[in-house]
N, CA, C and O atoms as a GROMACS GRO file, in nm:
protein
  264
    1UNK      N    1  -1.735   1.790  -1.913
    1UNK     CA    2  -1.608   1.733  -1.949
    1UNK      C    3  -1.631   1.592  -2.000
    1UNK      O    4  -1.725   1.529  -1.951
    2UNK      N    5  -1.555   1.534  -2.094
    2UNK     CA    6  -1.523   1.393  -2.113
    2UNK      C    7  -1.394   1.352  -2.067
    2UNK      O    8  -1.285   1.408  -2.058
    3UNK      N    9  -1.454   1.202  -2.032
    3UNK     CA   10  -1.326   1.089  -2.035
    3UNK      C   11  -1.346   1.030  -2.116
    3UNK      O   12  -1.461   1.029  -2.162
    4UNK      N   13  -1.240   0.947  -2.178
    4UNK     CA   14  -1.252   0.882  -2.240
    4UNK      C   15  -1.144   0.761  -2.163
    4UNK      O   16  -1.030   0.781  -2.119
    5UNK      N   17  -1.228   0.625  -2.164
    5UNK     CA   18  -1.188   0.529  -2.118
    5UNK      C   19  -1.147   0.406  -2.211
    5UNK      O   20  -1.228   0.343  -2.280
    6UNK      N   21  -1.027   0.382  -2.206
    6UNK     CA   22  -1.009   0.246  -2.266
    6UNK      C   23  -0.983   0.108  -2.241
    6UNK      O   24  -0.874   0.050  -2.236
    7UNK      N   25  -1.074   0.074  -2.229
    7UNK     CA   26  -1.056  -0.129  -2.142
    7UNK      C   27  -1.106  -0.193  -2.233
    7UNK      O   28  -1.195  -0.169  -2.315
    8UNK      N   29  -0.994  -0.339  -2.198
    8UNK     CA   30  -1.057  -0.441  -2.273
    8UNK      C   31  -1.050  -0.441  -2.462
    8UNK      O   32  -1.104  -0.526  -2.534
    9UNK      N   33  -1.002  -0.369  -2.491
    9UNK     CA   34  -0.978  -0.346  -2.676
    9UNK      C   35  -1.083  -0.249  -2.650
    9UNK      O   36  -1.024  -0.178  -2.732
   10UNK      N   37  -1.186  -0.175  -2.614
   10UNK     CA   38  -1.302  -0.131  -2.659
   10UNK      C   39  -1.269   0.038  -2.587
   10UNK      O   40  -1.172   0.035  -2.511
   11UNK      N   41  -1.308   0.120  -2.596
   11UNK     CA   42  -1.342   0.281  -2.553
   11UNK      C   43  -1.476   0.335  -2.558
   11UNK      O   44  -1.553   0.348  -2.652
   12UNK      N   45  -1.490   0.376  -2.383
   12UNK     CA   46  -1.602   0.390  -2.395
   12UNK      C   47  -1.567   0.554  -2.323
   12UNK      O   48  -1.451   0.579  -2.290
   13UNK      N   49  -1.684   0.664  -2.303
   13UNK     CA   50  -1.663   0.811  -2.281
   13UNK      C   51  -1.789   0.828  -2.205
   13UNK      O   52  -1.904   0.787  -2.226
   14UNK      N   53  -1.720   0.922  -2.080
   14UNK     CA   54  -1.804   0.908  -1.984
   14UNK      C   55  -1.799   1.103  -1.936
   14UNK      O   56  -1.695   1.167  -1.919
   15UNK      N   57  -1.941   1.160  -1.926
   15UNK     CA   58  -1.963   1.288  -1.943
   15UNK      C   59  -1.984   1.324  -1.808
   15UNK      O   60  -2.029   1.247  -1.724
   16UNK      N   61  -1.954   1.426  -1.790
   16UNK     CA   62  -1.984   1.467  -1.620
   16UNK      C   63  -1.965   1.652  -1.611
   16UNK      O   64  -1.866   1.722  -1.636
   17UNK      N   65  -2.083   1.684  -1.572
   17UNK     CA   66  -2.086   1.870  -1.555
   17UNK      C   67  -1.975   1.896  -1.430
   17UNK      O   68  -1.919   2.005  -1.445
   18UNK      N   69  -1.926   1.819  -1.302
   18UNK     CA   70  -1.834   1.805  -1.198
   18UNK      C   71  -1.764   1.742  -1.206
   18UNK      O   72  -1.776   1.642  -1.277
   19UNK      N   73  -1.668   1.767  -1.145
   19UNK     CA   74  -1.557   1.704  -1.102
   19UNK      C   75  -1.594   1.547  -1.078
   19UNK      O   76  -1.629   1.536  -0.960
   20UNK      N   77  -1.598   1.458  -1.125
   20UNK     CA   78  -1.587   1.309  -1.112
   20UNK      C   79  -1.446   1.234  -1.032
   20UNK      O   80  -1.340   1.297  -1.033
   21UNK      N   81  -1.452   1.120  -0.975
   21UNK     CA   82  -1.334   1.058  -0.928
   21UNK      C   83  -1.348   0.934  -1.020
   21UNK      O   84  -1.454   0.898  -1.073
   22UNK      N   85  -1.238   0.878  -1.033
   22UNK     CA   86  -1.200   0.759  -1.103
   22UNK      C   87  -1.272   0.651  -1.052
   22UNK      O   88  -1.308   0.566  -1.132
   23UNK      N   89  -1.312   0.633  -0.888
   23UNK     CA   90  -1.433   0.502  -0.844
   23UNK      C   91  -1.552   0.538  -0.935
   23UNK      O   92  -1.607   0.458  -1.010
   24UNK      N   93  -1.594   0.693  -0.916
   24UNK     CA   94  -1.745   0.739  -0.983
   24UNK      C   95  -1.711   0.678  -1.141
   24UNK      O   96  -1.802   0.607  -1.184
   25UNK      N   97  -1.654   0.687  -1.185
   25UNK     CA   98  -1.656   0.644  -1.382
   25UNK      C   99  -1.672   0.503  -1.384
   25UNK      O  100  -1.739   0.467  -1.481
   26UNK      N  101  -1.620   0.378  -1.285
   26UNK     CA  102  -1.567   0.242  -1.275
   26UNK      C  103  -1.688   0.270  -1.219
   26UNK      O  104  -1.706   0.156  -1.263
   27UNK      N  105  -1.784   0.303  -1.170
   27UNK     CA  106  -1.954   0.286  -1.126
   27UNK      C  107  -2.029   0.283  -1.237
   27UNK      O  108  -2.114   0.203  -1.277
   28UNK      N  109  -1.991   0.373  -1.276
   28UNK     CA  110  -2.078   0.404  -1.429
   28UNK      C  111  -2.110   0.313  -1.527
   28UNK      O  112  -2.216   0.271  -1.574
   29UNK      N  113  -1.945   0.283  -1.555
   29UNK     CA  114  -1.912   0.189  -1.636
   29UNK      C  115  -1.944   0.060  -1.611
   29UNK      O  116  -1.922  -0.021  -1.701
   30UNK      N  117  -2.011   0.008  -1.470
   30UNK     CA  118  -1.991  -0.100  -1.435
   30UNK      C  119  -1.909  -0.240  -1.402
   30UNK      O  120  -1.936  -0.360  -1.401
   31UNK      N  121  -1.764  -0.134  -1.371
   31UNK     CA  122  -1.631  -0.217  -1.389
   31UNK      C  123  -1.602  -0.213  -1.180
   31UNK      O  124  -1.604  -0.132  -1.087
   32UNK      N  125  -1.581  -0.338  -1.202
   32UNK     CA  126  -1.531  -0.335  -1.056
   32UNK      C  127  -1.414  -0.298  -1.014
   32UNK      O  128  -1.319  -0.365  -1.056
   33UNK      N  129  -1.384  -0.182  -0.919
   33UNK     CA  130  -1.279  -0.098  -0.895
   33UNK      C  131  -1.138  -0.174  -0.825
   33UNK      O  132  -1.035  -0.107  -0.816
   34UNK      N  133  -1.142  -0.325  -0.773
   34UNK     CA  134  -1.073  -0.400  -0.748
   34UNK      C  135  -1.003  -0.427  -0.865
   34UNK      O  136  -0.887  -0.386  -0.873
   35UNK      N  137  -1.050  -0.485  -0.954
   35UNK     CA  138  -1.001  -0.556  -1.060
   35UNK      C  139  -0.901  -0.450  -1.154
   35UNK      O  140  -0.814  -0.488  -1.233
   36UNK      N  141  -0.921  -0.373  -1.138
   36UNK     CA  142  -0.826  -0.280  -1.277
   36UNK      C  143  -0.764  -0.176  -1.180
   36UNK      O  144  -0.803  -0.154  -1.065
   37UNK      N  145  -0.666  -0.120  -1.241
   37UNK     CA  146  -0.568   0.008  -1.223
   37UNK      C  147  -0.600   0.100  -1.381
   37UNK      O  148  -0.617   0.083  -1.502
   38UNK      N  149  -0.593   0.214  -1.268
   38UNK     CA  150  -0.614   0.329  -1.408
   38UNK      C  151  -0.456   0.390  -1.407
   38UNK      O  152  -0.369   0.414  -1.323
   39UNK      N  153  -0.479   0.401  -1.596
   39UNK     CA  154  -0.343   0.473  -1.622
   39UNK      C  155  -0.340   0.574  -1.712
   39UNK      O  156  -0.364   0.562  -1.832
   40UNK      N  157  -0.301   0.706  -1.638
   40UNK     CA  158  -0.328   0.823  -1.714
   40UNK      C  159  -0.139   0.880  -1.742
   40UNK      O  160  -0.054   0.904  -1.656
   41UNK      N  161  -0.127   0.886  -1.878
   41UNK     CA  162   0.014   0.940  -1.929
   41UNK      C  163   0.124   0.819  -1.882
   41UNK      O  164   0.239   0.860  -1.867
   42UNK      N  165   0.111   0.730  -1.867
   42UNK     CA  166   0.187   0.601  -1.852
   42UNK      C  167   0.178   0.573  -1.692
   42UNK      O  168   0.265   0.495  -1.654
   43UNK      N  169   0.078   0.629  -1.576
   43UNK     CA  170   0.126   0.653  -1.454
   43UNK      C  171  -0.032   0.601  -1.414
   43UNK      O  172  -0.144   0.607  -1.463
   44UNK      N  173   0.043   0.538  -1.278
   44UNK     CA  174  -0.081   0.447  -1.246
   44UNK      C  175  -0.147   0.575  -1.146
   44UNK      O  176  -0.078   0.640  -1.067
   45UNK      N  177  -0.277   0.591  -1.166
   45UNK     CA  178  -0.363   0.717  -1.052
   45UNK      C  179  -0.463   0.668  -0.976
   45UNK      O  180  -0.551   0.596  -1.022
   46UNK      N  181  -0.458   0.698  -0.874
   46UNK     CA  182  -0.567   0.652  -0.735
   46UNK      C  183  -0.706   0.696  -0.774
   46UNK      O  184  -0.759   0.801  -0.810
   47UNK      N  185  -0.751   0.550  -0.749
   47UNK     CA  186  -0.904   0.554  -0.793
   47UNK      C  187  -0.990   0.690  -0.716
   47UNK      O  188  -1.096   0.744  -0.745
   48UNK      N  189  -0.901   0.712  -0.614
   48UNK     CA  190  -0.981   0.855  -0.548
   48UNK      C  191  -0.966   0.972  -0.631
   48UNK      O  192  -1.053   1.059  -0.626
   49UNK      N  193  -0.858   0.984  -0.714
   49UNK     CA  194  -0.830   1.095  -0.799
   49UNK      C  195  -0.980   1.167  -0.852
   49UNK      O  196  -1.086   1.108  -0.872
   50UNK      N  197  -0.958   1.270  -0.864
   50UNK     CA  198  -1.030   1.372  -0.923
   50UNK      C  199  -1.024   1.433  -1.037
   50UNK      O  200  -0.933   1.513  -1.059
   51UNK      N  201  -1.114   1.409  -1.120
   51UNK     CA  202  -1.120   1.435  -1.263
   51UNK      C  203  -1.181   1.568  -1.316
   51UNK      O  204  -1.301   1.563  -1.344
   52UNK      N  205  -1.097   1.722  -1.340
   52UNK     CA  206  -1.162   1.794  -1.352
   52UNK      C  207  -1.154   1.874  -1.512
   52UNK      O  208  -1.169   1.992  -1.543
   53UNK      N  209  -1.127   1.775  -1.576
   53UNK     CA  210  -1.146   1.855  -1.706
   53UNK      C  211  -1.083   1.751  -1.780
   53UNK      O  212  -0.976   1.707  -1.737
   54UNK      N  213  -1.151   1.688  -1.928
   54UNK     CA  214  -1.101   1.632  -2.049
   54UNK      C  215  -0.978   1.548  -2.003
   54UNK      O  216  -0.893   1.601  -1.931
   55UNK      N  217  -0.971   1.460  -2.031
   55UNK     CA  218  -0.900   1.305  -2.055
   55UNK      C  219  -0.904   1.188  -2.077
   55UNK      O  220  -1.015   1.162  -2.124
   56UNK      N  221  -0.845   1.106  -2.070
   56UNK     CA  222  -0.813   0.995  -2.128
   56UNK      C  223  -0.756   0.886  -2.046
   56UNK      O  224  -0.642   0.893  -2.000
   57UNK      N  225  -0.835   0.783  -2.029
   57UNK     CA  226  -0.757   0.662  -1.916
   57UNK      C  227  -0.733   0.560  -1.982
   57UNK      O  228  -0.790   0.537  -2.088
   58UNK      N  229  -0.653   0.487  -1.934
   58UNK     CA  230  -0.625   0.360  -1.962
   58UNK      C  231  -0.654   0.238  -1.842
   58UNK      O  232  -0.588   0.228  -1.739
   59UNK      N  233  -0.755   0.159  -1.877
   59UNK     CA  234  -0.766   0.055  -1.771
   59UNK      C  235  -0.683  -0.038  -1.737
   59UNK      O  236  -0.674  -0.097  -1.845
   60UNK      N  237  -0.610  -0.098  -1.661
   60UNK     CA  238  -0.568  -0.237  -1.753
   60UNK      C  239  -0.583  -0.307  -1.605
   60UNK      O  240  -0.574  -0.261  -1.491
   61UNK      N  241  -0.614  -0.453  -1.663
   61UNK     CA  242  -0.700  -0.555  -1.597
   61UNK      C  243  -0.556  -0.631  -1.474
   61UNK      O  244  -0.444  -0.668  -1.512
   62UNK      N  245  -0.608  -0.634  -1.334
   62UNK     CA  246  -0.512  -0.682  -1.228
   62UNK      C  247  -0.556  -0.852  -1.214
   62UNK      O  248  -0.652  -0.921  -1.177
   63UNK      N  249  -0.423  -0.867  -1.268
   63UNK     CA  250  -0.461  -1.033  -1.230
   63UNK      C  251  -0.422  -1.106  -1.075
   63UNK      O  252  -0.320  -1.102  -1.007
   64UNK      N  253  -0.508  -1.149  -1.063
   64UNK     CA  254  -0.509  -1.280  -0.933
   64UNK      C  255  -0.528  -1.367  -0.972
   64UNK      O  256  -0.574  -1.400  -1.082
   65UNK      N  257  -0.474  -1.452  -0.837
   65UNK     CA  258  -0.515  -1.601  -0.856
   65UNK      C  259  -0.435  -1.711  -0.748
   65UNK      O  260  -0.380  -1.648  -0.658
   66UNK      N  261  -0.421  -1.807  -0.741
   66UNK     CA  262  -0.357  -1.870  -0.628
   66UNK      C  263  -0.276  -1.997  -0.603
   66UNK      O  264  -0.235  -2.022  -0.490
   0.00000   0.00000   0.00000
């Protein structure tokens, strides 16, 4: 299967023969799983989610600060 991930202006696609979770891709990718929310079809999905066939995420970056 592919994902296809979009953060930051850029898309990157991430291949997997199993079922992947949304932490496993933010490993891959080297994105720290704190910092962003994934958004699949306008809806924010738990980084535990399970990815079992073809899609498309949207990252978008969680701001802090104090």
């Amino acid at each position: 299967m592919r994902i296809r991930v979009k953060h930051e202006g850029s898309e990157d696609v991430v291949e997997s023969s199993e079922p992947i979770s949304i932490n496993d891709i933010l490993g891959r990718l080297g994105i720290p799983p704190s910092t962003v929310l994934a958004v699949h079809e306008e809806k924010i999905v738990p980084h535990t989610s399970m990815i079992n066939g073809d899609l498309e995420l949207e990252l978008v970056i969680v701001s802090s600060g104090g």
